[in-house]
C-alpha positions as CSV (number, residue, x, y, z in Angstrom):
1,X,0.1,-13.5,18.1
2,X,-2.4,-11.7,15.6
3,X,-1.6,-12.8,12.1
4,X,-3.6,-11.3,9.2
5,X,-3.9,-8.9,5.8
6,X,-4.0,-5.3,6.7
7,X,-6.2,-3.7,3.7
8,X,-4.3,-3.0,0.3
9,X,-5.1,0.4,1.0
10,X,-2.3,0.8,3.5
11,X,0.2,0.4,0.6
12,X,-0.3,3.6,-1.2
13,X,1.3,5.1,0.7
14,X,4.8,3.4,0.0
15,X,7.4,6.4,-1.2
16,X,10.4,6.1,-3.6
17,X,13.4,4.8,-1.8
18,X,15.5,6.1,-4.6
19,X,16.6,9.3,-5.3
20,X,18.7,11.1,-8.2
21,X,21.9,12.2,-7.3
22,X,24.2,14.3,-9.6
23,X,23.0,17.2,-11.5
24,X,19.2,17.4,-12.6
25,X,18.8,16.4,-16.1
26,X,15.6,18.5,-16.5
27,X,14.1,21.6,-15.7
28,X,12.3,22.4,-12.5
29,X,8.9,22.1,-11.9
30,X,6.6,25.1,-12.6
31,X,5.2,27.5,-9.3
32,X,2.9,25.2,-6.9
33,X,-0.5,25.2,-6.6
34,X,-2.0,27.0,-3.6
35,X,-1.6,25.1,-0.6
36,X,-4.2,22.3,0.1
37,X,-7.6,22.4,2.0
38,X,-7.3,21.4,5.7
39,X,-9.4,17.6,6.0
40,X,-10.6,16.1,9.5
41,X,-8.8,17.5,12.6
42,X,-7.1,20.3,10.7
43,X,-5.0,17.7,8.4
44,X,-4.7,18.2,4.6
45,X,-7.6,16.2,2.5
46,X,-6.0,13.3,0.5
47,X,-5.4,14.9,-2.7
48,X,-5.6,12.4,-6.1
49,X,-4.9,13.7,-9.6
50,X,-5.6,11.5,-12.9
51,X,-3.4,11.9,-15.5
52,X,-5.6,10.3,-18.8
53,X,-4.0,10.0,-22.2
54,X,-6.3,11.1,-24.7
55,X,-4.1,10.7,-27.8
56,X,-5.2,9.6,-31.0
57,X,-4.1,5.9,-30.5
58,X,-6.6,5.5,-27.8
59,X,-9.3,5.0,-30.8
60,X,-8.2,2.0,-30.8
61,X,-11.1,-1.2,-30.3
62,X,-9.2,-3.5,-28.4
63,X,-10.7,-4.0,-24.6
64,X,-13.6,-6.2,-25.3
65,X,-14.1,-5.2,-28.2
66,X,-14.7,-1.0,-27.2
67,X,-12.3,1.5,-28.0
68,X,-9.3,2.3,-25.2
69,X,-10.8,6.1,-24.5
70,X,-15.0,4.8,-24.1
71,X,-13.5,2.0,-21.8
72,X,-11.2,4.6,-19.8
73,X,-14.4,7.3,-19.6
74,X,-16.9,4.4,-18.5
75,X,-14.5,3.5,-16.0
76,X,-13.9,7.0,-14.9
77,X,-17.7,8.1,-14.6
78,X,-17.9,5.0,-12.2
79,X,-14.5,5.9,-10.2
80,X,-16.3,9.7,-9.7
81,X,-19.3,8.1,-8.8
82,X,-17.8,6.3,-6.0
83,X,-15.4,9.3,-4.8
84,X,-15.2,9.2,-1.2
85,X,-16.7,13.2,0.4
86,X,-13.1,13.7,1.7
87,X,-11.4,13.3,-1.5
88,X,-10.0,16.4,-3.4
89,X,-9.7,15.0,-6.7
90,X,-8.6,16.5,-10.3
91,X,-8.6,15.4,-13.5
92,X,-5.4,16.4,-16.8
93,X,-5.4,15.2,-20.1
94,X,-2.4,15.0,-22.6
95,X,-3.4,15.1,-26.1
96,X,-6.8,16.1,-25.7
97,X,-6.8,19.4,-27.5
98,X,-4.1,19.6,-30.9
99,X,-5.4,18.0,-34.0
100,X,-2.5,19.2,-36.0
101,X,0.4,17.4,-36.8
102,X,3.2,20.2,-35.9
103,X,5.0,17.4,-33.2
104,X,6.5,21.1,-31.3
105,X,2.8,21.9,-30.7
106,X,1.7,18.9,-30.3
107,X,4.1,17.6,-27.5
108,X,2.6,21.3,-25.3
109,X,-0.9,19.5,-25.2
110,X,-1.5,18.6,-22.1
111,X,-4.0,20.6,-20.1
112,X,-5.9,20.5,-16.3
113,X,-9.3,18.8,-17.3
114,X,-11.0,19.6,-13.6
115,X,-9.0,20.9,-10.5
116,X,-8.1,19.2,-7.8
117,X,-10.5,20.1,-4.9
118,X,-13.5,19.0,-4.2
119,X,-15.5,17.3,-6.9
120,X,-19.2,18.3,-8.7
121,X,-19.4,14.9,-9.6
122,X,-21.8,16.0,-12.4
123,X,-19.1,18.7,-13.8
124,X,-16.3,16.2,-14.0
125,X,-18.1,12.7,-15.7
126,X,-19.9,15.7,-18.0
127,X,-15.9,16.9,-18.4
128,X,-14.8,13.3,-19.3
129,X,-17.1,12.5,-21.4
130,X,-16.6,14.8,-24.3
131,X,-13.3,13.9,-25.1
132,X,-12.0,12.7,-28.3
133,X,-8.9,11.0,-29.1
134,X,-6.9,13.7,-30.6
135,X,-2.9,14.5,-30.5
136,X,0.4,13.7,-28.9
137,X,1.5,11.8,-26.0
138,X,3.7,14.3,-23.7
139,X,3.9,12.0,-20.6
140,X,6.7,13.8,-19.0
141,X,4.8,17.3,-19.6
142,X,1.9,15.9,-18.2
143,X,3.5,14.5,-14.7
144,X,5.1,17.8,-14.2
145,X,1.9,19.0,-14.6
146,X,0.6,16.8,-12.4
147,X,2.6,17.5,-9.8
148,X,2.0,21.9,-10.0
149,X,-1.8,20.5,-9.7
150,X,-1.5,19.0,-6.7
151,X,0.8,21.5,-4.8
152,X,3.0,20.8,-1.6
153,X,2.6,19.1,1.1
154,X,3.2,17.2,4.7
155,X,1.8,14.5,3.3
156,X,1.2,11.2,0.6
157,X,-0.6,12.5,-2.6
158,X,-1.1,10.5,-5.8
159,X,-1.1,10.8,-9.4
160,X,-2.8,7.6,-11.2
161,X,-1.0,7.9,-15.0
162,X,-3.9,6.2,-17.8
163,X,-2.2,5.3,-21.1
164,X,-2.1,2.9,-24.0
165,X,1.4,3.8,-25.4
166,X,4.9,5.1,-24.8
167,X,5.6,9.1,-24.4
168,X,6.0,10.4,-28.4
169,X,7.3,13.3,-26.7
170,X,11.4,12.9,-25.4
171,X,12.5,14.6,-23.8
172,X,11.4,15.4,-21.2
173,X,12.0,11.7,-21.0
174,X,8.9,11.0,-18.3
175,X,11.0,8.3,-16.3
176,X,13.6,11.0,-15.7
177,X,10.3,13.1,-14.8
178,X,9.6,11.0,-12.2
179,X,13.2,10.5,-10.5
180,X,12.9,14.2,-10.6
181,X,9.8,14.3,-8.8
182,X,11.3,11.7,-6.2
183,X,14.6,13.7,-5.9
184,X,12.5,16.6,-4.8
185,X,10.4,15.2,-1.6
186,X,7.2,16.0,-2.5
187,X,5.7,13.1,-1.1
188,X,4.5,12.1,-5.0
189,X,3.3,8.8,-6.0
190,X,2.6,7.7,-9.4
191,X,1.0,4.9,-9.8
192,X,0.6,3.8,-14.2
193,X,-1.9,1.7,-15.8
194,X,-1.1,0.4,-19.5
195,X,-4.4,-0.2,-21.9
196,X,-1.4,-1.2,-24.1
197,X,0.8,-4.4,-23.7
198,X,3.8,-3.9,-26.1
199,X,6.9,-4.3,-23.8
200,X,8.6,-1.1,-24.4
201,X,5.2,0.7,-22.9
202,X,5.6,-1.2,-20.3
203,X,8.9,-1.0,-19.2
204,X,8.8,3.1,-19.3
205,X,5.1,2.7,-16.9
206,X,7.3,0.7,-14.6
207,X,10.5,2.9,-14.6
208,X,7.6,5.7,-14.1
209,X,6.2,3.6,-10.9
210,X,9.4,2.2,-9.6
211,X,10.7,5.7,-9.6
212,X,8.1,7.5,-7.4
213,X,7.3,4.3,-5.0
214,X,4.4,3.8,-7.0
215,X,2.0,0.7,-8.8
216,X,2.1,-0.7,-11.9
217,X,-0.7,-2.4,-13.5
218,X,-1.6,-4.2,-17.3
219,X,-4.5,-3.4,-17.7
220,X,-7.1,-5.8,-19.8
221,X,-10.3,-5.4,-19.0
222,X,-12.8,-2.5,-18.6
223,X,-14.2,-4.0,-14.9
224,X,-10.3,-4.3,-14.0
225,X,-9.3,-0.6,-14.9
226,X,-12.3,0.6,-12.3
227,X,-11.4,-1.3,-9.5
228,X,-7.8,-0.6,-9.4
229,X,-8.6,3.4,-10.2
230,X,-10.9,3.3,-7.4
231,X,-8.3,0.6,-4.7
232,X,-5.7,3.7,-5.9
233,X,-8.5,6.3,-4.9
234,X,-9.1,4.4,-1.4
235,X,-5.3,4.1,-0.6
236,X,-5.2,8.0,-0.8
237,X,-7.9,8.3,1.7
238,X,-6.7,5.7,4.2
239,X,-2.6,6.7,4.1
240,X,-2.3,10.7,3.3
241,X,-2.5,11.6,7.0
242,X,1.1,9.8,7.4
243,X,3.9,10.6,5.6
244,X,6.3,7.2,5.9
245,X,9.6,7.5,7.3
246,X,12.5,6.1,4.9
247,X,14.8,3.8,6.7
248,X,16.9,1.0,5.3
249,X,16.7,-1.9,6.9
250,X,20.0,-4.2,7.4
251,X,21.0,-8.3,6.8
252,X,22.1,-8.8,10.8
253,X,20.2,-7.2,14.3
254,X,23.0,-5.6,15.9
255,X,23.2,-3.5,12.8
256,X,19.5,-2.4,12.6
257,X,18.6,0.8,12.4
258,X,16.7,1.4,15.7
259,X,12.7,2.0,14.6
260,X,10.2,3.9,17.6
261,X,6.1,4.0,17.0
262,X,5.9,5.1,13.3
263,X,5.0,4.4,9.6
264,X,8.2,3.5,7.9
265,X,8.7,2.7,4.4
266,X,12.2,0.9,2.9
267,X,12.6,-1.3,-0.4
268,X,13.2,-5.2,-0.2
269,X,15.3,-7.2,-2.8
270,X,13.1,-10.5,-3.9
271,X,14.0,-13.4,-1.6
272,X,15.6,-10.7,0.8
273,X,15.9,-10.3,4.5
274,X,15.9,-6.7,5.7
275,X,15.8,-6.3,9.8
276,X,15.2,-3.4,11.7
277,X,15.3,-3.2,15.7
278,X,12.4,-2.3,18.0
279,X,13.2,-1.4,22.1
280,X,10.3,-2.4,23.9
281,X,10.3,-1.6,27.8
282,X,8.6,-4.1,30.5
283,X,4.7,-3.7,30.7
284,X,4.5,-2.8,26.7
285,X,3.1,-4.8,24.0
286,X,4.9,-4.4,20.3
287,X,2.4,-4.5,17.0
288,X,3.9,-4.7,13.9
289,X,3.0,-4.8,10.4
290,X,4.1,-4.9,6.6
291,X,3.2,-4.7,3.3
292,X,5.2,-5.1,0.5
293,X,3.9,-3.5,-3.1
294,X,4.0,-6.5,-6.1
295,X,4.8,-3.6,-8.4
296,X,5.8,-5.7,-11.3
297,X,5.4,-9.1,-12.7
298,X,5.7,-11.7,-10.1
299,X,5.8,-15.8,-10.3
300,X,3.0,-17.6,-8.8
301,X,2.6,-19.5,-5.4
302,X,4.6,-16.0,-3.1
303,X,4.5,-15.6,0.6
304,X,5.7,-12.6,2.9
305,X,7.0,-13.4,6.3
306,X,7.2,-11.0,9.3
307,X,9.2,-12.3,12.3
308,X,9.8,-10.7,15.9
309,X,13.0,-12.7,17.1
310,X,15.4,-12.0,20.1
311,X,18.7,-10.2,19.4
312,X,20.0,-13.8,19.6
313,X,18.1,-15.4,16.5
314,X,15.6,-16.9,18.6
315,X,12.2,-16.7,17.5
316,X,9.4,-15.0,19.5
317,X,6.2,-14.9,16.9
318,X,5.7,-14.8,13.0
319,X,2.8,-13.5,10.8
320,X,2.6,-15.1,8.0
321,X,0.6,-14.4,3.9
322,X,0.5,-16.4,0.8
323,X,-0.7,-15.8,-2.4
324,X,-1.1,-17.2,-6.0
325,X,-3.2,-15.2,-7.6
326,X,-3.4,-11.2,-9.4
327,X,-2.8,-8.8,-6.5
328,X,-0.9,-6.0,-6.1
329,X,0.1,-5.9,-2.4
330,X,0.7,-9.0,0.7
331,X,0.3,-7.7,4.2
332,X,0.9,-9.5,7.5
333,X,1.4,-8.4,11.0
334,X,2.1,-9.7,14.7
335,X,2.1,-8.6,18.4
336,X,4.2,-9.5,21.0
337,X,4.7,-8.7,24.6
338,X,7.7,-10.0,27.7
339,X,5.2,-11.4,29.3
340,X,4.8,-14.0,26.2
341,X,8.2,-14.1,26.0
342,X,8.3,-18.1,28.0
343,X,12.3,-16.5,28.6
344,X,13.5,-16.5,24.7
345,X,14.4,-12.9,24.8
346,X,16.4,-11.1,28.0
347,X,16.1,-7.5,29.0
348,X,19.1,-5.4,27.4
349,X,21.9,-4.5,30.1
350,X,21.2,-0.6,29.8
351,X,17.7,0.3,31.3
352,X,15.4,3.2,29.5
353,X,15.6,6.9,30.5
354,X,12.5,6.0,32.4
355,X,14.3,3.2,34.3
356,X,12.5,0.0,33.2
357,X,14.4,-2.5,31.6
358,X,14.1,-3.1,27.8
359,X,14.2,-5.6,25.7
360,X,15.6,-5.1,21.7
361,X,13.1,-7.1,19.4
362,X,14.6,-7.8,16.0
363,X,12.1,-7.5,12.9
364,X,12.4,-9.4,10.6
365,X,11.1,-9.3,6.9
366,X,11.4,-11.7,4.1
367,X,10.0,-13.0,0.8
368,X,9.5,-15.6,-1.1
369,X,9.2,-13.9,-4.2
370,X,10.5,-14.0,-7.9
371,X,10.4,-11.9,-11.0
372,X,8.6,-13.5,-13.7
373,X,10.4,-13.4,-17.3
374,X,11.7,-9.8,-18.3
375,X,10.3,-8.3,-14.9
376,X,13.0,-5.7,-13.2
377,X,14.9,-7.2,-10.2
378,X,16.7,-3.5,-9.4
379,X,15.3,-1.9,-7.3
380,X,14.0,-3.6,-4.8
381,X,10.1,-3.8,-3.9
382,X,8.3,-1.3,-1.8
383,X,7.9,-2.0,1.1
384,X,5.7,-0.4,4.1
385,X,6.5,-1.2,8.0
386,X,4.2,0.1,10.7
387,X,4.9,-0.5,14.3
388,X,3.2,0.2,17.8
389,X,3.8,0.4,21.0
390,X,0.7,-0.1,23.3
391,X,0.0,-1.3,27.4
392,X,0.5,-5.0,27.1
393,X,-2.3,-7.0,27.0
394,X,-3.6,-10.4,28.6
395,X,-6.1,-11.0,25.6
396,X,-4.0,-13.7,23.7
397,X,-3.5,-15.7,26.8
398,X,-7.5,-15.5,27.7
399,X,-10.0,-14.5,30.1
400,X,-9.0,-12.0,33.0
401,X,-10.2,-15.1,35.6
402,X,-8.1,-17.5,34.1
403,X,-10.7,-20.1,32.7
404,X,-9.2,-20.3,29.4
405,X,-5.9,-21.4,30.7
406,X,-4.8,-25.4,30.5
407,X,-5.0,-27.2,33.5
408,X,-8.0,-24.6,34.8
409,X,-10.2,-25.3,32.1
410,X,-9.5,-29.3,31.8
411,X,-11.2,-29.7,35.4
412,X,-13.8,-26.9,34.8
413,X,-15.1,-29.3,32.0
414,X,-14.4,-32.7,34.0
415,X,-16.4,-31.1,36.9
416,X,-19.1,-30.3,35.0
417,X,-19.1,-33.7,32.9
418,X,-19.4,-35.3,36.3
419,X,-22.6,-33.8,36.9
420,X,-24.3,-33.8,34.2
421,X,-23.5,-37.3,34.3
422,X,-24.8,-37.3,38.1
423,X,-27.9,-35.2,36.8
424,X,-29.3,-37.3,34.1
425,X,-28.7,-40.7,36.2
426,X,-30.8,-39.4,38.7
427,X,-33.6,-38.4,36.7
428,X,-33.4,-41.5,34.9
429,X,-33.6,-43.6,38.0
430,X,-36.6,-41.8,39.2
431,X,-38.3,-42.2,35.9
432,X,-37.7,-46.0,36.3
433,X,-39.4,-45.5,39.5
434,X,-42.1,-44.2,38.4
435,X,-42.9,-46.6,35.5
436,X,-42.2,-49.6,38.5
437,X,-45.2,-48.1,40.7
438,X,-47.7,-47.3,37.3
């Protein structure tokens, strides 16, 4: 059994399990951007465009004492330093450019800052840093936007949404934005991160979030705004070459939906079981893992449980994580082969188109967690489930000779007690000797 935390990164690239249905409330999106740049091995480049508010409430000297928009640029210039090569990144604004106070004009300000490609690091901080706190807030506008900039795609690319206050510009109403995006199956992710902490801002940067499959974060700090930009920046790198599967997972085995090698991704109710079903033939080993997004306010002392278990209820192996403390994603994992089985789970009755016998291998997920005060239960947390199929292995059960197996090793070590024991008797004796005849 391996048990562990797979890397927050893997989680970014949870989609919306959601979608609109009915009639679209709001216009389509404009013409796409050209097609993206081919990364690595012929696939796409992880494409990440930042949406930053630069309206006039972002003047505001409330992070540590510095306004919202110097904390936001400081935090950006780091974020570009650290870009990864691969990285086509781009940078909008909304409210950046009209001073006036004509709210038709206004609520149209929202502009591309720096393209989405790949970055002159110089070009963009030099871009960032000249901005002023100036108009409007057209959120909605601005996603949209968003979404032309980064085009279409096979693949997982992100928008990470930077404000301090709700959109001033309904409609478009930007959590309808988002559904709209989700409806579509662009493979969009918006993650949001509120400078601001009234509760109506933050229920709309959820709804934005919860909508797309996305991240929600309060923001309070300058040092906490960088690392999260730049964890969001990383998850874009490490996920965009797979585009996860949606499946919904089911309370009871036999009615599982069946799950092959893949990246899946599904959305789990707090406290909820969700169980999906894994056919693994003799001679294969099964890895699994999961990682479930804490995309909004969640009580302390949490724990995510991953368990193989036969189509019986009988448990095989578990992975296990716990936390207490700010993060924004809990990972576990396990591996499992027949031949560590000890004859809790029995081959299926049917035999694979190969011949070999199978046995079905209930996943399992569950949580332990709970909504803090005022936190959304509906819908359900994202969830991401990867699983493997590999030649089993005889690593967990030790050595290829055998050495590390019980009643082996126990006379191993008495054997070579004994003659130590044998060893420093007789060189003590003869030492004795010695001394006798001096």
């Amino acid at each position: 059994m391996i048990t562990g935390r797979r890397p927050k990164a893997r989680l970014g690239s949870l989609l919306a399990a959601l979608a609109i249905t009915g009639g679209a409330l709001l216009s389509g999106l404009p013409a796409h951007a050209d097609e993206p740049s081919a990364g690595p091995a012929g696939k796409e480049a992880p494409r990440v465009d930042l949406v930053l508010d630069v309206s006039g409430s972002m003047r505001e000297a409330d992070i540590q004492g510095k306004t919202r928009i110097s904390v936001a640029q400081q935090s950006l210039s780091d974020v570009i330093d650290a870009l990864p090569a691969e990285t086509e990144f781009g940078i909008r604004t909304l409210g950046a450019n009209y001073p006036g106070t004509d709210k038709a004009q206004g609520c149209l300000d929202s502009k591309q800052l720096f393209p989405v490609g790949k970055t002159n690091k110089t070009e963009a901080k030099t871009a960032v840093a000249t901005l002023r706190p100036t108009g409007f807030t057209p959120i909605g506008l601005a996603l949209r936007g968003a979404a032309q900039d980064l085009g279409k795609g096979e693949t997982t690319r992100r928008v990470v949404l930077i404000t301090d206050g709700e959109d001033t510009c309904t409609p478009p109403d930007p959590c309808d934005v988002a559904r709209e995006l989700a409806s579509q199956g662009i493979h969009l992710v918006v993650d949001t991160l509120g400078l601001a902490h009234d509760d109506k801002t933050r229920q709309q940067l959820l709804c934005i979030a919860n909508a797309t499959g996305g991240t929600y974060t309060d923001v309070r700090t300058q040092e906490q705004l960088t690392e999260k930009v730049k964890q969001l920046v990383d998850r874009s790198n490490d996920t965009y070459t797979v585009a996860p599967v949606k499946t919904a997972g089911t309370d009871k085995c036999e009615s599982a939906p069946v799950l092959t090698p893949g990246v899946y991704s599904d959305r789990e109710k707090f406290s909820e079981h969700r169980v999906y079903r894994v056919p693994v033939k003799a001679g294969q080993e099964l890895r699994a893992s999961v990682s479930v997004a804490l995309d909004r306010p969640v009580a302390r002392d949490y724990g995510v449980l991953l368990q193989a278990t036969s189509t019986t209820g009988q448990e095989l192996v578990r992975g296990t994580d716990a936390g207490s403390s700010r993060t924004d994603v809990v990972s576990t994992g396990l591996r499992w082969s027949a031949a560590a089985s000890k004859g809790y789970a029995t081959p299926t009755a049917s035999a694979s188109p190969s011949g070999k016998p199978e046995t079905d291998v209930c996943l399992v997920v569950s949580n332990s967690l709970a909504p803090q005060a005022g936190a959304a239960a509906d819908p359900g947390l994202p969830l991401e489930l990867t699983v493997d199929l590999t030649a089993a292995s005889p690593a967990p059960d030790g050595p290829a000779m055998g050495l590390g197996r019980g009643w082996i090793l126990l006379l191993v070590l008495t054997l070579a007690g004994l003659l130590t024991g044998l060893l420093f008797g007789w060189i003590a004796r003869w030492r004795i000797a010695v001394w006798q005849e001096n």
